[in-house]
C-alpha positions as CSV (number, residue, x, y, z in Angstrom):
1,X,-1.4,1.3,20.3
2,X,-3.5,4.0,20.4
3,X,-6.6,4.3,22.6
4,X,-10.5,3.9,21.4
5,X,-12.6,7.2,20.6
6,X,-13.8,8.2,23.8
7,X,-11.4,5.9,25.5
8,X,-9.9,9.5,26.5
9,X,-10.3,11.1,29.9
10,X,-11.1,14.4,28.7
11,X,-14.0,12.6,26.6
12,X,-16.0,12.2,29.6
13,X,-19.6,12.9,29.3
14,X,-21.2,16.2,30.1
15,X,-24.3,15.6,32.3
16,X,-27.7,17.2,31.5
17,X,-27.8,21.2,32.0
18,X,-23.9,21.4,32.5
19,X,-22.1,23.4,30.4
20,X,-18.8,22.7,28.6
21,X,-15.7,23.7,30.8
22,X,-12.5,25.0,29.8
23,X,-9.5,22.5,29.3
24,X,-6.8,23.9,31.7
25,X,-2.9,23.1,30.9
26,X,-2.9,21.7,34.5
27,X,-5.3,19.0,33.1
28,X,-2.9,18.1,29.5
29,X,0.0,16.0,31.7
30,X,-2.6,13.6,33.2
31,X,-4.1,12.1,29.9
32,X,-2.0,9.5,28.6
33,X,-3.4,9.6,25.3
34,X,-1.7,10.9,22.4
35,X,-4.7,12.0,20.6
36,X,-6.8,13.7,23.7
37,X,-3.8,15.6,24.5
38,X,-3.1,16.9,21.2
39,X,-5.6,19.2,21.7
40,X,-5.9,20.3,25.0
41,X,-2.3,22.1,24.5
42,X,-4.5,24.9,22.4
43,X,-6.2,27.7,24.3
44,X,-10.1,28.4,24.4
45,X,-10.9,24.5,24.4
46,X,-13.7,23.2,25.8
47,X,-15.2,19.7,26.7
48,X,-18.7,19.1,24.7
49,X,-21.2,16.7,22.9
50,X,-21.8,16.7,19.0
51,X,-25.2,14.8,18.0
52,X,-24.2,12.1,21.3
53,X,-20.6,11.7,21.0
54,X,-18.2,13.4,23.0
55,X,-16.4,16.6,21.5
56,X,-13.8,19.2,21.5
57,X,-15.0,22.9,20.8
58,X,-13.1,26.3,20.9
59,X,-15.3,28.8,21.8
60,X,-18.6,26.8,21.2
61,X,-17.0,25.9,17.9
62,X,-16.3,22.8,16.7
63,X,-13.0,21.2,16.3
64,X,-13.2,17.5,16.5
65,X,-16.0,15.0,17.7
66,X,-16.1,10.9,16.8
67,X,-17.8,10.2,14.2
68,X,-18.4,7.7,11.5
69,X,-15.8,5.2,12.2
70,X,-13.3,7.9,12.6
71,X,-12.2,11.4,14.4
72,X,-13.7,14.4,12.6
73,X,-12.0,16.9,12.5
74,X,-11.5,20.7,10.5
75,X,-9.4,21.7,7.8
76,X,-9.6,23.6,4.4
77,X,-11.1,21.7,1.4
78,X,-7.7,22.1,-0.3
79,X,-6.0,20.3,2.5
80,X,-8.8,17.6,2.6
81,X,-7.8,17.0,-0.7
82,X,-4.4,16.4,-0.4
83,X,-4.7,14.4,2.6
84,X,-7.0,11.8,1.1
85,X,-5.2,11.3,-2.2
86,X,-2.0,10.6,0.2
87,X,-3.2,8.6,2.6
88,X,-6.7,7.4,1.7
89,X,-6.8,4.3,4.4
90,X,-6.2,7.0,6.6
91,X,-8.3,10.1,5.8
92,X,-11.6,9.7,4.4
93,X,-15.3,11.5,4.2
94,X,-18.8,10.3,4.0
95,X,-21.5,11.7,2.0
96,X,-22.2,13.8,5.4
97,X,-19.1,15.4,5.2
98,X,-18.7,16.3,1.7
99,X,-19.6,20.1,1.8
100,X,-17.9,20.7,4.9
101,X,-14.5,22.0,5.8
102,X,-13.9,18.4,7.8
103,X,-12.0,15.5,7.2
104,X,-12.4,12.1,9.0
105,X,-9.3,10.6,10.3
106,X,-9.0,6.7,10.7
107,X,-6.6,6.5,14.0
108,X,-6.1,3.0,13.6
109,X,-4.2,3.8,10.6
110,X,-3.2,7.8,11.7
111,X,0.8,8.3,11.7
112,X,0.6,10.0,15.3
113,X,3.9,12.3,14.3
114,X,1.2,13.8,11.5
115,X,-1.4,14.6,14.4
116,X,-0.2,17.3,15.9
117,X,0.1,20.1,12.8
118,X,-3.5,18.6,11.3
119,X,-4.3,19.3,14.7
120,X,-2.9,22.9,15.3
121,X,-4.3,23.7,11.5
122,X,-8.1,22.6,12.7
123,X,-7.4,24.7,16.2
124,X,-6.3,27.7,14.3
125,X,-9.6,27.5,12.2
126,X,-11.8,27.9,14.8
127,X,-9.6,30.0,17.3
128,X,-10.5,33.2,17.7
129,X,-7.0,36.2,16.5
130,X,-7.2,36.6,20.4
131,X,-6.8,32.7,21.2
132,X,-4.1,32.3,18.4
133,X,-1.9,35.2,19.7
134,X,-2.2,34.0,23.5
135,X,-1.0,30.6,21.5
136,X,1.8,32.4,19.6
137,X,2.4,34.3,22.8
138,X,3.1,31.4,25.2
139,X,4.6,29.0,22.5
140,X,7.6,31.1,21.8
C-alpha cells in the first residue's frame, strides 16, 4: 500500500530562512517510498514548500506538491487530457488547476508501474537542456 502525502522522508519540512537543498542520489536508496523516490532519481531536484505543503522543485521550479486530495504534478494539456478520460478515478483537476499544465493524481487509485514515465515527462518539463542531458548522460 502506498504511503500518505508527506508520509515520505524527503517531504520533510523546511524550517524558516532555509533554503531548499539538492536531492543527492546517495539520499534515493534510503526512502522506501515508491512515490518519493520516483523523483529524486532526476537531477537538479530540490526539497521545498508550495502554499504549506511540502514540494519537489527543479531549479526553483515546480514539479509536484500535495494538493487537493491528490499529488499535483506537470504535464502537457494534451496529456492531461488523455490521462483523465482513461483513468478518471485516478487523474483529475479542480477549478484551480484548469489553466495550468498540471494534473492531480489520486495515489490511492495510481497504477504505481504508470508513475515513473508521468513522472520523468513532468521532470523533463521543468529540467533545464543542461539537467536533461546530465540525465540522458548517466542513464545510458
Amino acid at each position: 500500500m502506498p504511503p500518505s502525502p508527506g508520509a515520505c522522508c524527503h517531504a520533510r519540512s523546511l524550517q524558516p530562512g532555509k533554503h531548499p537543498r539538492t536531492l543527492t542520489r546517495n539520499e534515493v536508496p534510503a526512502c522506501p517510498h515508491r512515490w518519493g523516490v520516483l523523483p529524486c532519481k532526476f537531477p537538479g531536484v530540490e526539497e521545498s514548500r508550495s502554499y504549506g505543503t511540502p514540494s519537489l522543485k527543479v531549479k526553483r521550479r515546480f514539479l509536484r506538491s500535495e494538493a487537493e486530495g491528490g499529488l499535483a504534478i506537470h504535464c502537457d494539456m494534451m496529456e492531461r487530457e488523455m490521462l483523465m478520460q482513461a483513468a478518471p478515478e485516478t487523474f483529475y483537476i479542480t477549478d484551480h488547476y484548469a489553466s495550468y499544465p498540471m494534473v492531480l493524481i489520486n495515489l490511492d487509485t495510481a497504477r504505481w508501474e504508470a508513475l515513473p514515465d508521468i513522472i520523468e515527462r513532468a521532470w523533463r518539463m521543468v529540467a533545464t537542456p543542461k539537467l536533461v542531458k546530465e540525465f540522458e548522460e548517466r542513464s545510458g
